[in-house]
C-alpha positions as CSV (number, residue, x, y, z in Angstrom):
1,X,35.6,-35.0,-3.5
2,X,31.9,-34.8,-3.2
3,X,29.6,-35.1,-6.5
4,X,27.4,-31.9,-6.9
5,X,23.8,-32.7,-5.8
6,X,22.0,-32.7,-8.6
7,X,18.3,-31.0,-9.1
8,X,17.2,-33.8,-11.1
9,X,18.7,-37.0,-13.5
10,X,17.9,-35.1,-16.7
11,X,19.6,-31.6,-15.2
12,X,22.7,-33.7,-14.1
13,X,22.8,-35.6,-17.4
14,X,22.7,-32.2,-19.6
15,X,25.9,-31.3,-17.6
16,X,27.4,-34.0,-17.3
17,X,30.4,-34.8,-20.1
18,X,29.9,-38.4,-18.9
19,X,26.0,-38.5,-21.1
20,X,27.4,-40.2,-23.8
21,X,27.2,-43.0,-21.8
22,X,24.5,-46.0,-22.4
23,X,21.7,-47.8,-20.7
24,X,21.3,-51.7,-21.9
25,X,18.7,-53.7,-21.6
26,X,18.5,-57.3,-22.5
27,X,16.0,-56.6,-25.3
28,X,16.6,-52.4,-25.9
29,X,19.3,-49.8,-25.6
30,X,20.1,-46.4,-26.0
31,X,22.3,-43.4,-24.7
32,X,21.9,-40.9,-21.9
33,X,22.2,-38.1,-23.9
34,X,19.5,-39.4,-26.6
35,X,16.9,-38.9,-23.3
36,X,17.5,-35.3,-22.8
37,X,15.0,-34.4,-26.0
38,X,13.4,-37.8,-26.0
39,X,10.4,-39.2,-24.1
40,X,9.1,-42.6,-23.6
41,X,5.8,-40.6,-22.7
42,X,5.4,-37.8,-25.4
43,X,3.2,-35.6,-24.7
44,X,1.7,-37.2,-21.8
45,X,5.1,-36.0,-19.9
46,X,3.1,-32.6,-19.5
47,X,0.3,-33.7,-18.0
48,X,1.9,-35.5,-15.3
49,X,3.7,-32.2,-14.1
50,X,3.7,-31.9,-10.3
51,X,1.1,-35.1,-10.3
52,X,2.1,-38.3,-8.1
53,X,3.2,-41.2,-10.3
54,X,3.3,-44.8,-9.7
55,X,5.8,-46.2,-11.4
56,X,4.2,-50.6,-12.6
57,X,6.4,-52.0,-15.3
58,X,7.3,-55.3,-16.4
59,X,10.7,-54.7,-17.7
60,X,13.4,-52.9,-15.9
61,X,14.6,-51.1,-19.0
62,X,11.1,-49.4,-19.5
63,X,11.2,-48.8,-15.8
64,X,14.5,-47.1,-15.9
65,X,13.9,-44.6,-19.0
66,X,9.7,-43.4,-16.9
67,X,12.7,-42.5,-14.1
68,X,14.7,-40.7,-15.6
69,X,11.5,-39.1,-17.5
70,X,9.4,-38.3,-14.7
71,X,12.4,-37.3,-11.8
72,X,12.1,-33.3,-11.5
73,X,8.3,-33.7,-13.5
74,X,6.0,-35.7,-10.9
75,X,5.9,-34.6,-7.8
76,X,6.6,-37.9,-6.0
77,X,7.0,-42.0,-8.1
78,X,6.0,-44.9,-6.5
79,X,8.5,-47.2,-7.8
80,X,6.8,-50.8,-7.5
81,X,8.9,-54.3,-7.9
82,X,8.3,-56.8,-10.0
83,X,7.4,-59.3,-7.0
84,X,4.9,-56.5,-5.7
85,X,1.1,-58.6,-4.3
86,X,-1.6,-57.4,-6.0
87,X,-3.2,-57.6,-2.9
88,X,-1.6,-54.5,-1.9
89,X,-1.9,-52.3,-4.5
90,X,-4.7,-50.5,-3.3
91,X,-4.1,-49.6,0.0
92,X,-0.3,-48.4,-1.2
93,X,-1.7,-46.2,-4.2
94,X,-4.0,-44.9,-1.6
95,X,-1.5,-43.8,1.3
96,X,1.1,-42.6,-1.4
97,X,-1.9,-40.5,-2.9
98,X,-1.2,-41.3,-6.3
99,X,-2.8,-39.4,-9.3
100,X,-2.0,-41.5,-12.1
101,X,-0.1,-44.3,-13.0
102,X,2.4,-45.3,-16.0
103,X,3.3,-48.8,-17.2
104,X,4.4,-51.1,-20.2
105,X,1.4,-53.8,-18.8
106,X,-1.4,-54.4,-21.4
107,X,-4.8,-53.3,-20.2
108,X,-6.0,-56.9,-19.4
109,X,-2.6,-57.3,-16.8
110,X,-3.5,-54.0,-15.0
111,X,-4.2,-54.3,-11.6
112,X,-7.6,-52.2,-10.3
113,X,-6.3,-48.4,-10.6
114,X,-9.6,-47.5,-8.3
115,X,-10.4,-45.5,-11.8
116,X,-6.5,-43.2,-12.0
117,X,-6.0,-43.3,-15.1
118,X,-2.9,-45.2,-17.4
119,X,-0.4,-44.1,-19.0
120,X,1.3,-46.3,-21.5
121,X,5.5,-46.0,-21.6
122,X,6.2,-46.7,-25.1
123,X,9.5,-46.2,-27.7
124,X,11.2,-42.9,-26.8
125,X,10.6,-40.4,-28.9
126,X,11.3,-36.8,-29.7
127,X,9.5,-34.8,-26.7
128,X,7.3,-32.0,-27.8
129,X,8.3,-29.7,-25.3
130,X,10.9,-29.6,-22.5
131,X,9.6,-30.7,-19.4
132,X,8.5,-27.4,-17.0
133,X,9.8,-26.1,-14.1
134,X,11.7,-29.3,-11.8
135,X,10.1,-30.0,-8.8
136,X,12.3,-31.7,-5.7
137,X,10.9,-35.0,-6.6
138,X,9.9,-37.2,-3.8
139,X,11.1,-41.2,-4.8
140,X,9.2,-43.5,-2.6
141,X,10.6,-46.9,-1.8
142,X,8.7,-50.1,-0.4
143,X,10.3,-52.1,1.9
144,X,11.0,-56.1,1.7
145,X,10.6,-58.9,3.8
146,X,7.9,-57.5,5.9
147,X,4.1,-59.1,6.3
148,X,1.5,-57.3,5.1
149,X,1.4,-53.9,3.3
150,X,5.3,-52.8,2.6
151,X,5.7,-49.8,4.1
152,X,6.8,-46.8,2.0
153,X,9.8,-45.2,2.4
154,X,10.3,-41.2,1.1
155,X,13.7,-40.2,-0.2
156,X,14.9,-37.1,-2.6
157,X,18.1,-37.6,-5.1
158,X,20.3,-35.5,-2.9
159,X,19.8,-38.5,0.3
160,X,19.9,-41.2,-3.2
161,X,23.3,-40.0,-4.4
162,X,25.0,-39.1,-1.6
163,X,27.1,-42.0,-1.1
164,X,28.4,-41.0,-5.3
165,X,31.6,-40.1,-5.6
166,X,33.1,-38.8,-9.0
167,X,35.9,-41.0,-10.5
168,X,39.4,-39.7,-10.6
169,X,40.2,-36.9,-13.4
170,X,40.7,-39.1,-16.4
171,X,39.8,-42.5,-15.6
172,X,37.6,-44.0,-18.3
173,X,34.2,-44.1,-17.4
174,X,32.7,-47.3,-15.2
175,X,30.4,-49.8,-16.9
176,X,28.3,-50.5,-13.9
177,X,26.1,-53.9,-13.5
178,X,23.9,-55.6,-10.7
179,X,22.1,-58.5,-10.2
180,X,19.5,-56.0,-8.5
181,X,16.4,-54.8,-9.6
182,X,16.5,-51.5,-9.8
183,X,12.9,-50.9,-8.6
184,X,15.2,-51.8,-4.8
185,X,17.0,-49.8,-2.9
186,X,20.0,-51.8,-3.7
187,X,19.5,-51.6,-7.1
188,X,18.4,-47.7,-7.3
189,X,22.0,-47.3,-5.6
190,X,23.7,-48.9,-9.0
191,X,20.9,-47.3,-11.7
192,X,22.3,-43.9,-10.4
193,X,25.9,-44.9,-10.4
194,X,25.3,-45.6,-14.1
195,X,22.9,-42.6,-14.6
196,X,25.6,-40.0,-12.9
197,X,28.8,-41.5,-14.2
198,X,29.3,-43.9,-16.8
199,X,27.3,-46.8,-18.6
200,X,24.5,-49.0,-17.1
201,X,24.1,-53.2,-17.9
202,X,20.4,-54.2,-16.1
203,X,19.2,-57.8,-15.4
204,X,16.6,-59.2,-16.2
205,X,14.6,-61.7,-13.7
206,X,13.8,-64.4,-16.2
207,X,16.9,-64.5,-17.7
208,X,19.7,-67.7,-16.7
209,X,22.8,-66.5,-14.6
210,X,25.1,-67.7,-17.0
211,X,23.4,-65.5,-20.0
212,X,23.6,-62.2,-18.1
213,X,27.2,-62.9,-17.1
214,X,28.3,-63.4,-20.7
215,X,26.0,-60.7,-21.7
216,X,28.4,-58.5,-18.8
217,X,31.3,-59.6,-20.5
218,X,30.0,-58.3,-24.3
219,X,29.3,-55.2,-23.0
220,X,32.6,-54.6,-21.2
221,X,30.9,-54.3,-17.3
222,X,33.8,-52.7,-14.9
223,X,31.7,-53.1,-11.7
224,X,29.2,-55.2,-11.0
225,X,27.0,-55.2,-7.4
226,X,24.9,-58.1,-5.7
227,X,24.0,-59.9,-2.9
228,X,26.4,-62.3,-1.4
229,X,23.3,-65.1,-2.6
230,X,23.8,-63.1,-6.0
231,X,27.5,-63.8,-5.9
232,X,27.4,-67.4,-4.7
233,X,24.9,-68.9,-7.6
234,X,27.7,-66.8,-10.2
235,X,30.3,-68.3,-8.6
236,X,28.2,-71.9,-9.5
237,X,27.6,-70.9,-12.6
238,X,30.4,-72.4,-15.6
239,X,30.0,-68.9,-16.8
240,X,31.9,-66.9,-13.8
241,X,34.7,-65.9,-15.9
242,X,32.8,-64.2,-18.5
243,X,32.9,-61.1,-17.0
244,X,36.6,-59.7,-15.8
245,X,35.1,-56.9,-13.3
246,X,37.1,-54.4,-12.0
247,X,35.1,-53.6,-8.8
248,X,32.9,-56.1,-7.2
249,X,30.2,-55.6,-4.3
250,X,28.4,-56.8,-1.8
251,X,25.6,-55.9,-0.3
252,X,22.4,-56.5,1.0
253,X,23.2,-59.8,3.1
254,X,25.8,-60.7,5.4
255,X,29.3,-60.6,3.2
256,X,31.0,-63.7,5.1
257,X,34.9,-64.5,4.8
258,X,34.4,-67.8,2.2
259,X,32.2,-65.5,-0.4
260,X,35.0,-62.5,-0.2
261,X,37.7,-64.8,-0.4
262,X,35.7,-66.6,-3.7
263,X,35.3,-63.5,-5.4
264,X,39.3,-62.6,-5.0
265,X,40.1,-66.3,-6.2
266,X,37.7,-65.6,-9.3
267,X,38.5,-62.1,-9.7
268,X,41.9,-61.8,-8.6
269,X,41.9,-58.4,-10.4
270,X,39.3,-56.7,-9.2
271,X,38.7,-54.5,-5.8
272,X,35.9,-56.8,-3.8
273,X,34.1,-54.3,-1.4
274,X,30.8,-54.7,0.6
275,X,28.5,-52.3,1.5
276,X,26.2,-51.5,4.0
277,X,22.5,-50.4,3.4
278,X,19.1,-50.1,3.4
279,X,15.8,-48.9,2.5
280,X,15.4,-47.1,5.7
281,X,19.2,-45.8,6.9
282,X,20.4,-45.7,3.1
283,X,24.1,-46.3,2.6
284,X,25.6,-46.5,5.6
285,X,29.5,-47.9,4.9
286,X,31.7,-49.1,2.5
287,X,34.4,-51.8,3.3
288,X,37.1,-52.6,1.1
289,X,39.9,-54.3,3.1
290,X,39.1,-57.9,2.3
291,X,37.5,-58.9,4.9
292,X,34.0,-59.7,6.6
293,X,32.9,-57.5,9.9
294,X,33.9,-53.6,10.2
295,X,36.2,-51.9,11.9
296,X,35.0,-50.8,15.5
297,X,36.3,-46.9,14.9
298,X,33.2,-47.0,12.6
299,X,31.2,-46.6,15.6
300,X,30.8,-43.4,17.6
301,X,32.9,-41.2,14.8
302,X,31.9,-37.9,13.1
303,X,30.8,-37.6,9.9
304,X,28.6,-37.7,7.3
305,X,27.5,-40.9,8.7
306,X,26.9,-41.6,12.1
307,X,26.8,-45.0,13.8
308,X,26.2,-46.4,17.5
309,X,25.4,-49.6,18.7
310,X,22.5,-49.9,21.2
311,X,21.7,-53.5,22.3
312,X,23.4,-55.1,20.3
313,X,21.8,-53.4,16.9
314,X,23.4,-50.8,14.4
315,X,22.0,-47.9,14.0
316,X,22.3,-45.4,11.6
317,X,22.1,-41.3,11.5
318,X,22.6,-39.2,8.1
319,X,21.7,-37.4,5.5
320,X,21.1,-40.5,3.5
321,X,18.4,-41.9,5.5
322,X,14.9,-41.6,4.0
323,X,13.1,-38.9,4.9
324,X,9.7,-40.5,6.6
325,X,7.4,-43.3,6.5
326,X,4.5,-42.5,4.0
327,X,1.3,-42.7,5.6
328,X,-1.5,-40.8,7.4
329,X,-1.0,-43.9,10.5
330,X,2.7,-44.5,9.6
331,X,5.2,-44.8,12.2
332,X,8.3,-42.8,12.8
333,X,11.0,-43.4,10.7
334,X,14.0,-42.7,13.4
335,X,14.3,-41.5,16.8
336,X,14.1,-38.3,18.4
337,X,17.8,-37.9,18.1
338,X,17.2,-38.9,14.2
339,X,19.2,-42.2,14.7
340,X,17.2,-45.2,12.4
341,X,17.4,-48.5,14.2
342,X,18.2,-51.0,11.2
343,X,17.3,-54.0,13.2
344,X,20.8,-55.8,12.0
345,X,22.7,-57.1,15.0
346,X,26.3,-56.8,15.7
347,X,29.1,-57.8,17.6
348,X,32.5,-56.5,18.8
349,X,35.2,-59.5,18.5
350,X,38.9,-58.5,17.8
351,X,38.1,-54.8,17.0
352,X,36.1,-55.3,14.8
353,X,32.0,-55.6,14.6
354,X,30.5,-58.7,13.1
355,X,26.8,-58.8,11.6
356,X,25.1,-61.5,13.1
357,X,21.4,-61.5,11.9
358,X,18.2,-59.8,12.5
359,X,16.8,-58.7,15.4
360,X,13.3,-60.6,13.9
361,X,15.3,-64.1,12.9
362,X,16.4,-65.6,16.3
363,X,16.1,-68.8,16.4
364,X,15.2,-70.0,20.1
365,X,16.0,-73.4,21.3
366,X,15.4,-74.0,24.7
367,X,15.6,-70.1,25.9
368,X,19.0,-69.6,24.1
369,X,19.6,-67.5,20.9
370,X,20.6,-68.5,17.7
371,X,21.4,-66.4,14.8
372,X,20.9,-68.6,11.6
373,X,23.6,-66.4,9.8
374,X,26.1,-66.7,12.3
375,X,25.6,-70.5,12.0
376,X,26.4,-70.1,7.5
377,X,29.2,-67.9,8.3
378,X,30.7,-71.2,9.9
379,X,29.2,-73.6,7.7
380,X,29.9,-71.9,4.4
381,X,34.1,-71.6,5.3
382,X,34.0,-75.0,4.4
383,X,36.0,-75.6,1.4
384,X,33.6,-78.1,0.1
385,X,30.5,-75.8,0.8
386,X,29.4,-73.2,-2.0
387,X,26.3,-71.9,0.6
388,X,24.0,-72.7,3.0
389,X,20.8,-71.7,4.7
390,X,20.1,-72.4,8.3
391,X,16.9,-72.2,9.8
392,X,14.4,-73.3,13.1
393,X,12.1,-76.5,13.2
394,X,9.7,-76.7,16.1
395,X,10.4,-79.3,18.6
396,X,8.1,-80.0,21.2
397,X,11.2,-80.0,24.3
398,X,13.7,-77.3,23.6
399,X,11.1,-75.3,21.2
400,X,13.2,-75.3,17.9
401,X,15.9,-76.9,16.5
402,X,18.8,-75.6,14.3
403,X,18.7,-77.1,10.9
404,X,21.1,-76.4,7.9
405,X,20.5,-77.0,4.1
406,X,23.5,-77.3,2.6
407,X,25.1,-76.9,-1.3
408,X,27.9,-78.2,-2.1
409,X,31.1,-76.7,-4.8
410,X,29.8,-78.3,-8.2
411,X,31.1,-81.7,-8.6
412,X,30.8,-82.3,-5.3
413,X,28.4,-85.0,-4.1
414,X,27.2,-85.7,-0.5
415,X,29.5,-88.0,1.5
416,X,29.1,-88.5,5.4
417,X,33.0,-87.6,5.6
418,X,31.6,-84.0,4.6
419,X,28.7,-84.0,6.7
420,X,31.1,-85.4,9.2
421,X,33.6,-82.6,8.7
422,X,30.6,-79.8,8.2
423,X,29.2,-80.7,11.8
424,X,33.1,-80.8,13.6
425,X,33.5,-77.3,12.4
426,X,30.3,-76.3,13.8
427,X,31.3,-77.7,17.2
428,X,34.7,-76.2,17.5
429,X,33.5,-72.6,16.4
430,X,30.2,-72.4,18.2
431,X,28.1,-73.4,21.2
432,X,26.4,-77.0,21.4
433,X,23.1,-75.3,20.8
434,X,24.1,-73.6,17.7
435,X,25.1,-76.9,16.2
436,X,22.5,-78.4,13.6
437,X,20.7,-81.0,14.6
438,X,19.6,-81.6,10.9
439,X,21.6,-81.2,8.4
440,X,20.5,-81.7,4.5
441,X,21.9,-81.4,1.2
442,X,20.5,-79.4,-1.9
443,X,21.4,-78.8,-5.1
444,X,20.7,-75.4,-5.0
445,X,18.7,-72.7,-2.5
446,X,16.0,-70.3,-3.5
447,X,16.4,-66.7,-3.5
448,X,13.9,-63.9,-3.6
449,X,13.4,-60.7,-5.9
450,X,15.5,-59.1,-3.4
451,X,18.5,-61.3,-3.9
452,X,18.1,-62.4,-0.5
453,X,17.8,-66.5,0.9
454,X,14.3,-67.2,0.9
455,X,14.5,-68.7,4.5
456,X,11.4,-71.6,4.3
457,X,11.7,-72.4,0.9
458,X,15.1,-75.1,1.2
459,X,15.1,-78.2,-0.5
460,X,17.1,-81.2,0.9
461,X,18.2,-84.5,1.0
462,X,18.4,-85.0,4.7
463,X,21.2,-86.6,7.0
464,X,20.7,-86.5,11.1
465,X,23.4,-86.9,13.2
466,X,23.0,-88.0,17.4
């Protein structure tokens, strides 16, 4: 059964009976329903009626209750992360034509506004008036991992929540949780999961993994989403079973077989699904069978999503996808058939499609392809291995070599019976030039705002092999 599409948050929340649920933040709390005659704005709210918002907060929590404030008021909300260069603030409040801004900085932490004014988001408080006539919001989303300015991607709620489905008649109401920052796609996904059905736990950036899993487990979290480099430092963290989820997900990376199969030996409870999405295509598929890849009758079916594989890459046709590119110079969005090319690559083995990598994060030693993911799927089945990150060095002959940075299962320590055993699995599953030339170990791996491997940022302690 399909969820209603709803005209904005606040109108879904006043008919919703599931508004007695609760938003936590680390710091702050309150209930859904409190925010239908409350305002963290006052009477501000008014004047930012059919005006295009930017949306620059420190705190996630303050972020959250300016969305749910402005959606159906503001014509359009920039919604900038945390991790956002300053650099670029200009040129994107510029293209996205922004009128004003709102934000919980102090004036002295402001970026240049090029003279828009400020808005502070304070406590919520009683709201002078109802808010006006709703407009069909426009939410804009900035891409990640790109160069330069992000470009901005333009979604309504209707393309948001159309992946939501209502819970069975009677089930209590999910606690939802993710590792996400809701300011990301990923993380918008889960914010409206909460929003639209049930309770909502947010993160906080600064705070240890092992504090927000406890903090999960006071509040009673039911389902819980990350990347799998989300999932891999919780797994690492003496804190794990905390939290006794009844749904976990993936997305956002590559879900190999040795993180699904970690999260059923820690959860052996719960559903473990991963998803597929994006800024760009949205949310493409759900799979919950256990296992890494997707089933090839994904591809070429009818439905509300439509998928094909050109080249080698997935690409992606609903009404999910974001609208447009924001921009006078912006570039198309899709295709003239309206198909979005998500630059992932796949392959068919077994019937069934395998994600690879990136069309952008080849690795090429001496004319022949490498896919550094591909390379941890192998790596990280490992029993001894809790994740790894495999990247290109230049070399003057074949043009790159593969090298791997390696974590081990706490406890663990290097050995060269592991590296030993690390590199024999490499050269039974995949092609001589696949195999790391350099491999390293680390005590842990960076990971971005996103939740994603910060590919150049490995540590090591470094074993060669011939």
């Amino acid at each position: 059964m399909k969820r209603p599409e709803p005209g904005s948050l606040r109108e879904a929340l006043a008919a919703s009976p599931q508004a007695a649920g609760r938003l936590h933040g680390p710091a702050a709390e309150t209930s859904f329903a409190a925010l239908l005659a409350h305002s963290p704005l006052g009477g501000v709210r008014d004047a930012l009626h059919g005006r295009a918002v930017a949306i620059l907060t420190a705190d996630q929590f303050t972020a959250a209750l300016a969305l749910i404030d402005l959606d159906g008021v503001a014509r359009r909300l920039l919604l900038c992360p945390p991790d956002l260069d300053p650099a670029h603030w200009p040129a994107l409040l510029d293209r996205a034509e922004i009128d004003a801004v709102v934000s919980d900085l102090p004036p002295e932490a402001r970026p240049e506004t090029g003279g828009r004014p400020v808005h502070a988001i304070g406590a919520i408080a009683p709201a002078a008036s109802p808010p006006g006539p709703a407009f069909a919001t426009e939410w804009v989303l900035l891409t990640s991992g790109t160069t330069g300015v992000p470009k901005m991607a333009v979604h309504d709620l209707a393309g948001l929540t159309g992946a939501i489905r209502p819970g069975p008649p009677g089930a209590p109401a999910p606690v939802w949780s993710t590792f996400y920052d809701i300011r990301r796609y990923g993380g918008l996904q889960i914010f409206l999961r909460g929003v639209l059905g049930g309770s909502l736990v947010l993160s906080d950036k600064d705070e240890p993994v092992a504090d927000f899993l406890r903090r999960l487990g006071r509040h009673g979290v039911t389902h819980v989403s990350g990347t799998p480099s989300h999932w891999r430092r919780a797994l690492m963290s003496p804190a794990v079973e905390a939290m006794r989820p009844a749904y976990v997900r993936l997305s956002g990376e590559i879900a190999d077989q040795a993180v699904l199969d970690a999260l059923r030996a820690a959860y052996p409870d719960a559903s473990v699904g991963h998803a597929y999405a994006s800024t760009e295509a949205g949310v493409g598929f759900e799979v919950t069978d256990g296992r890494e890849g997707f089933p090839e009758d994904f591809v070429g079916r009818d439905g509300p999503v439509e998928m094909r594989v050109v080249d080698g890459a997935l690409q992606i046709r609903s009404g999910r996808t974001a609208r447009r590119y924001l921009g006078e110079d912006a570039p198309a969005l899709t295709d003239e058939r309206g198909f979005v090319d998500t630059g992932d690559m796949v392959a068919l083995r077994d019937g069934r499609f395998h994600f690879v990598g990136r069309r952008g994060g080849i690795i090429n030693v001496g004319g022949l392809k490498v896919h550094p993911e591909e390379v941890e799927a192998v790596i990280n089945r490992h029993p001894r291995v809790r994740m790894s990150l495999v990247e290109g060095r230049r070399n003057p002959i074949t043009g790159a070599l593969v090298t791997a940075t390696v974590v081990l299962h706490a406890g663990e320590a290097p050995a060269d019976g592991v590296k030993a055993e690390i590199l024999a699995a490499c050269r039974t599953a995949l092609p001589a030039h696949k195999v790391p030339a350099i491999l390293r170990f680390a005590d842990g791996l960076a990971v971005t705002q996103a939740g994603k491997l910060a590919r150049g940022a490995a540590p090591a302690r470094e074993v060669r092999h011939a």
